[in-house]
N, C-alpha and C positions, 0 to 999 in steps of 0.2 A: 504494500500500500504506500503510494508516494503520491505528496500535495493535493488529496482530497481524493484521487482517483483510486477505484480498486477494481475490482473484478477486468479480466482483459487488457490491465497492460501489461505489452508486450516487456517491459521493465521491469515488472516483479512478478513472475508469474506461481501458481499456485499449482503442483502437482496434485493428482488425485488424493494420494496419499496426504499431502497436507492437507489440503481441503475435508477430507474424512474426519483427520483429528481435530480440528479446529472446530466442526460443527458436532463431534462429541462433545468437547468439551463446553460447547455454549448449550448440550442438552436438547438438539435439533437434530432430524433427517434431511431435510436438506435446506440449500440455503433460501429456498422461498417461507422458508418457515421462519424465516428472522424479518419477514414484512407482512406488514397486516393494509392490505390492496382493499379496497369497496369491490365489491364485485360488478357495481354498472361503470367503475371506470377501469375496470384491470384487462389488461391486453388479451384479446382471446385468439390470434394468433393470425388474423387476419386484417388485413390495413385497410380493402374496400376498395383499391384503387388500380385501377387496370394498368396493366403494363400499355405504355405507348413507345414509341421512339421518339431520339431526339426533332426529327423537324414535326411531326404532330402535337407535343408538347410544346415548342415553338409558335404553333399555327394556334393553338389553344390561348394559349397568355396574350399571344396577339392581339385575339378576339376581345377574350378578357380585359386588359390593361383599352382597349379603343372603346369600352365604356365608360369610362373617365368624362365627367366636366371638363370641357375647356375654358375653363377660369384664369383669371390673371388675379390674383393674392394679392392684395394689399391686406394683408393680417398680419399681425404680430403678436404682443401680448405676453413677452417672454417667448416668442420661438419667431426668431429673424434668419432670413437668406441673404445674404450677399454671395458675389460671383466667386467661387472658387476656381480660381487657375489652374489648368490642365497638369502645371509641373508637381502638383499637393495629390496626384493621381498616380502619376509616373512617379515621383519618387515611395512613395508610401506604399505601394502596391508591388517593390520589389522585394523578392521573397525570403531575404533576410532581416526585411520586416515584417509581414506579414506574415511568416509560420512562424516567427518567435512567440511564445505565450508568455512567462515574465522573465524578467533578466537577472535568472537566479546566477547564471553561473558567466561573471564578468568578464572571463576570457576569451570567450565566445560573441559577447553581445556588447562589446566597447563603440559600434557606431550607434547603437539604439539607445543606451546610456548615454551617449553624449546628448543626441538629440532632446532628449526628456531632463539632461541637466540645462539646457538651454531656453527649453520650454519654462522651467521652476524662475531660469535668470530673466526672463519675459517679466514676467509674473510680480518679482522682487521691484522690476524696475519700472513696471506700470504702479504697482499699487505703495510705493515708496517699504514695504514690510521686508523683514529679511527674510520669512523661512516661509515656501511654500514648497508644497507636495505635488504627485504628478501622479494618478490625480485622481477625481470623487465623477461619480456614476452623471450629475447633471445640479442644475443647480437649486432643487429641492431639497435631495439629501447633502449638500455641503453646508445648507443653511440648518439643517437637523442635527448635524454633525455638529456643528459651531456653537450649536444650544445646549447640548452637552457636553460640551465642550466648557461652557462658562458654566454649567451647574459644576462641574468637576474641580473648578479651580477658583472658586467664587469665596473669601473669606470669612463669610459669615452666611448663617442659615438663610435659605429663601429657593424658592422652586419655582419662579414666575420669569414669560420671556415675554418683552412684548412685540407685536408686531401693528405695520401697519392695516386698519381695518379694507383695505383695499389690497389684498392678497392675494395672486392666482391661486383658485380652490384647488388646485391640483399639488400646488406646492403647498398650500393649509395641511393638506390630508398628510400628506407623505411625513411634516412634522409634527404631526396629532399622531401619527403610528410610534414615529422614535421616540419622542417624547414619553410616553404613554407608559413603556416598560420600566421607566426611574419615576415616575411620580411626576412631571412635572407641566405646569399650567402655562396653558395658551391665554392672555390679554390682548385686545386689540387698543389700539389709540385710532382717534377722529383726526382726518384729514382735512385740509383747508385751504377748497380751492386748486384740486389736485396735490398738493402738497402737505406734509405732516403738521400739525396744528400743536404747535409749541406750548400752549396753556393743557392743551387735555395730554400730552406726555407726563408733562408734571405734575398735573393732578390724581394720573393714574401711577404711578410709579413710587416706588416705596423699598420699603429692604425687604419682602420677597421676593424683588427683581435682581433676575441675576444675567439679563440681557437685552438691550432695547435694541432691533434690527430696522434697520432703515434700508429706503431703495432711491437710486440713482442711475439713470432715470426708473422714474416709479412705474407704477400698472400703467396708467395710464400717457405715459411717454414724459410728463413734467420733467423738468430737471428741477431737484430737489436744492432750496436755499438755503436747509440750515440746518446743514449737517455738522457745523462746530457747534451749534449749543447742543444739540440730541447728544453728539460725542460727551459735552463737560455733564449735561445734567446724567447720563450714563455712569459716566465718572464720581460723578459728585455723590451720591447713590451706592459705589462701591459695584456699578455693575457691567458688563462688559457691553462694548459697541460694535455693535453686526455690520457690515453695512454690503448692501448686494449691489450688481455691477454686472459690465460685462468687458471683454476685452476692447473693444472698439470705442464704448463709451469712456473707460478709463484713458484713453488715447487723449484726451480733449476735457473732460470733467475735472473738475477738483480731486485732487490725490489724498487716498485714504489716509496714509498716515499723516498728512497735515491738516485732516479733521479730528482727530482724534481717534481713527478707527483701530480697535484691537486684532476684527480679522474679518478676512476682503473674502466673501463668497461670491456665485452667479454662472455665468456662463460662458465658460472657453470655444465654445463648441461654435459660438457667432463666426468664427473663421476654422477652415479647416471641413465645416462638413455643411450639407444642403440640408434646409429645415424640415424637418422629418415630422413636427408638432409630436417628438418625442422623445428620442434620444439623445443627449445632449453630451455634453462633458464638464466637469463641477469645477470652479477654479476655489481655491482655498488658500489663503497666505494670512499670516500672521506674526505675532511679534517672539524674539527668541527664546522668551520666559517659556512660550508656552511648547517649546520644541516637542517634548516626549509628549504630550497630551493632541498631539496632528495626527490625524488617521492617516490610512493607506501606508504608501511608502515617501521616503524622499532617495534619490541620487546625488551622490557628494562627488568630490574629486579628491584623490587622493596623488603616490608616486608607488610603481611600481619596484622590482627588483632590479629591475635596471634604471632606474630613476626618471623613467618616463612620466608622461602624465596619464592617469586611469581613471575612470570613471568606477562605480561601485553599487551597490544597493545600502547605504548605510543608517538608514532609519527607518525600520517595520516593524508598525504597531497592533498585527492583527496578530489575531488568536494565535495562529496556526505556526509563527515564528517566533513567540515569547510565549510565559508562562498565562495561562488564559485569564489570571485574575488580574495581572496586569493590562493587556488587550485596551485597545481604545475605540476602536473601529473593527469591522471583518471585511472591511473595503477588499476585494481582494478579485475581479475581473481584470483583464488585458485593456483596461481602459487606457492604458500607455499606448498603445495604436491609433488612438483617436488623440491623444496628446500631440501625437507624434506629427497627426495631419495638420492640428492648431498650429505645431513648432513651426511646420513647413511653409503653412499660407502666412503667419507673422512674419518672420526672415523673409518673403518676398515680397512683401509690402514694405517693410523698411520704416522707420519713422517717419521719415516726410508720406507714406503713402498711406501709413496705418492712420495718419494725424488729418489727410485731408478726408478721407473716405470718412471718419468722424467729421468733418467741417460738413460736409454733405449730406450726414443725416442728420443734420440743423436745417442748415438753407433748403434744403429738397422741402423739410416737410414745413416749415415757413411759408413756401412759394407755394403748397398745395394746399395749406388751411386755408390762404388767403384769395387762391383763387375758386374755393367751395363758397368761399364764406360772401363771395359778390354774389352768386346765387339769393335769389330770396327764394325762402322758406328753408335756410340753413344758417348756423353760427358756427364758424370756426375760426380758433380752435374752443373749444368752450372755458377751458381756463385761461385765464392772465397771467400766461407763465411761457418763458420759453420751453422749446420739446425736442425731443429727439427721438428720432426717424419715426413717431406715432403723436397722433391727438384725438381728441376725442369731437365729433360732429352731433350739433344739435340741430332735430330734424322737426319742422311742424307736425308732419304726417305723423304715424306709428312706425318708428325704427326697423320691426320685421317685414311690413311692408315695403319701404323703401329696399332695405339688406333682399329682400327677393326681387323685387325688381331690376336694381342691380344687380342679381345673379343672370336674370335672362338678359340683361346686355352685355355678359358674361365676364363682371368683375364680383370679385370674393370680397366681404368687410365683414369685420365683429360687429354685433350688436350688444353693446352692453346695457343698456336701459331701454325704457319703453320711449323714450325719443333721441334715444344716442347710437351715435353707431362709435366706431374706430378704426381708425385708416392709418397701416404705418405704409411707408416708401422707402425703398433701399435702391440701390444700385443695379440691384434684380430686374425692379419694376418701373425703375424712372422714365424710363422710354414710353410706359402706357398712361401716364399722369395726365394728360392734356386727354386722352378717349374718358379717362375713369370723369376727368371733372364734365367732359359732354354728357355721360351717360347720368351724373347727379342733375344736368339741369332736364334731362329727360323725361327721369324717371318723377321728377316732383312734378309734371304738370296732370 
């Protein structure tokens, strides 16, 4: 049995005779007897599925996949597309990347390690923090991670994290699950104006807080103005400061650590992979008190026996490589492959390209509220607040009505209330900006 796998590797294998002894002595006949299967979900030896060949199985998907909507997305809402470069393809898809699973043994896997120590030096130098990891599953559980994270290292009693009450439910849920197994309570704070509302922070916070998480930009696209007092009153409180992000936006926003922030979650996955509205990849950095208490792994650089320079796996905090009461995390998938795609599209963008591509998803969605917003029977963007790459549209009509209307002149938008909709614009979709805003003055008459 090695790193979680057992039965059939080729790596350890189990003769009859061991297998024999091993299921006497657990007091079994064979080894289905160490699993208790439901019976309407246990494999009955049949899969249901016709043998085809390959170009009919081609000819099938074809079929399949040419029912698809043709929509053009302007959606966001935490899950954004920019163009990824064909070279974030070609290189990551070469097979001493991609058949690696983790970079247990450094001899072997020193260009993959470099690359994920490059990724972590990103990261350090977007978010001003010194230690980040490489890397957490998306950016729900980096923020669940982070919340346990400050109950764990929090100097005095309290079990409370607050978040903004304008939360994607999806990421609500995922730290209602981690939270859930230590005991600890979800608060929301009122917003103002798309933005956090600095009186009901402080009114709701207190020493059971043992973490205030703020977003920049928020749900709704705002770029957040007062992320140094969230930081002091965090502070002031004795309690840690979350703050979520994403790479592109950190390119151009105010820098964590000169707001006060203790550790940078959100999303890497903005560059590096196409929006999947699922898959993401987590970014995590924070300060170096809190080194042993970072899930996953991190990559260091050391000198070899010949005094070269090496790369390493030198911080793993999950179960399966320390003693399990120590464990901080079970972060433990190949999500270093997806790292590895963020490290490649970052390095090709370059500072000046990663810094204007952020300038753009300012202006792009400035020039797009403002040309909804000459429409009558629309306001945009509906907050008094600069945005980035998303806003939020207030519609006379009923919001679903319009969002479908606009589906049959075949543009995709969120509907977030009964007369809002939200429209982010990237780099993806700028090209269709001038059809999406014909098809709003369209569909409103």
């Amino acid at each position: 049995m090695t790193n979680g796998h057992t039965d059939g590797s080729p790596f350890a294998p189990h003769t009859d005779e061991e297998t024999a002894e091993m299921l006497d002595i657990l007091g079994v006949e064979q080894e289905a007897d160490l699993f208790d299967i439901p019976g309407d979900v246990a494999f009955d030896g049949k899969l249901g599925i016709d043998s085809r060949t390959e170009q009919e199985i081609r000819t099938e998907l074809s079929r399949l996949f040419g029912r698809n909507d043709e929509l053009v997305e302007f959606m966001g809402r935490g899950h954004y597309a920019h163009y990824v470069p064909s070279i974030v393809n070609h290189l990551s898809l070469r097979a001493e990347f991609l058949t690696s699973y983790t970079q247990y043994q450094p001899e072997i896997t020193q260009g993959f390690l470099q690359v994920l120590f490059e990724y972590q030096s990103m990261l350090v130098e977007l978010t001003g923090l010194p230690i980040a990891n490489c890397s957490m599953y998306d950016a729900a559980t980096s923020l669940a991670e982070a919340s346990l994270l400050a109950n764990r290292v929090r100097s005095t009693s309290g079990d409370t994290v607050l978040v903004p009450e304008q939360l994607r439910s999806g990421k609500r849920s995922v730290l209602e699950n981690y939270v859930a197994g230590v005991d600890m309570q979800i608060e929301t704070y009122a917003m103002d104006d798309g933005n956090a509302s600095i009186e009901d922070i402080q009114s709701v916070v207190g020493d059971e807080t043992v973490a205030i998480y703020a977003e920049n930009p928020t749900l709704r696209g705002t770029i957040e103005e007062s992320l140094s007092e969230i930081g002091a009153i965090a502070h002031e409180n004795d309690a840690l400061f979350i703050l979520g992000s994403d790479l592109v936006a950190l390119s151009l926003l105010q820098e964590p650590k000169s707001v006060g922030a203790d550790v940078v979650v959100g999303e890497a996955g903005v560059l590096g992979l196409g929006s999947s509205y699922g898959m993401g990849l987590g970014i995590f950095a924070t300060k170096e008190e809190f080194l042993r208490q970072v899930p996953g792994r991190l990559v260091g650089v050391s000198e070899d026996a010949d005094d070269r320079r090496a790369y390493t796996l030198t911080l793993q905090t999950r179960e399966q490589h320390i003693r399990k009461e120590r464990a901080t995390s079970n972060i433990c998938t190949n999500q270093a492959w997806v790292a590895l795609r963020t490290a490649i599209h970052t390095a090709w963008l370059g500072p000046d390209g990663l810094v204007s591509l952020a300038e753009d998803s300012v202006t792009n969605a400035a020039s797009l509220a403002s040309d909804i917003d000459e429409i009558s029977g629309y306001r945009a963007p509906v907050h008094d607040r600069h945005h980035f790459r998303e806003f939020v549209v207030r519609t006379d009509q009923p919001a679903t009505a319009i969002a479908s209307d606009l589906e049959a002149e075949g543009f995709a938008v969120h509907v977030v209330g009964e007369h809002e909709l939200q429209v982010c614009i990237t780099d993806v979709n700028v090209h269709a900006a001038d059809e999406l805003v014909a098809a709003f003055l369209e569909v409103r008459q």
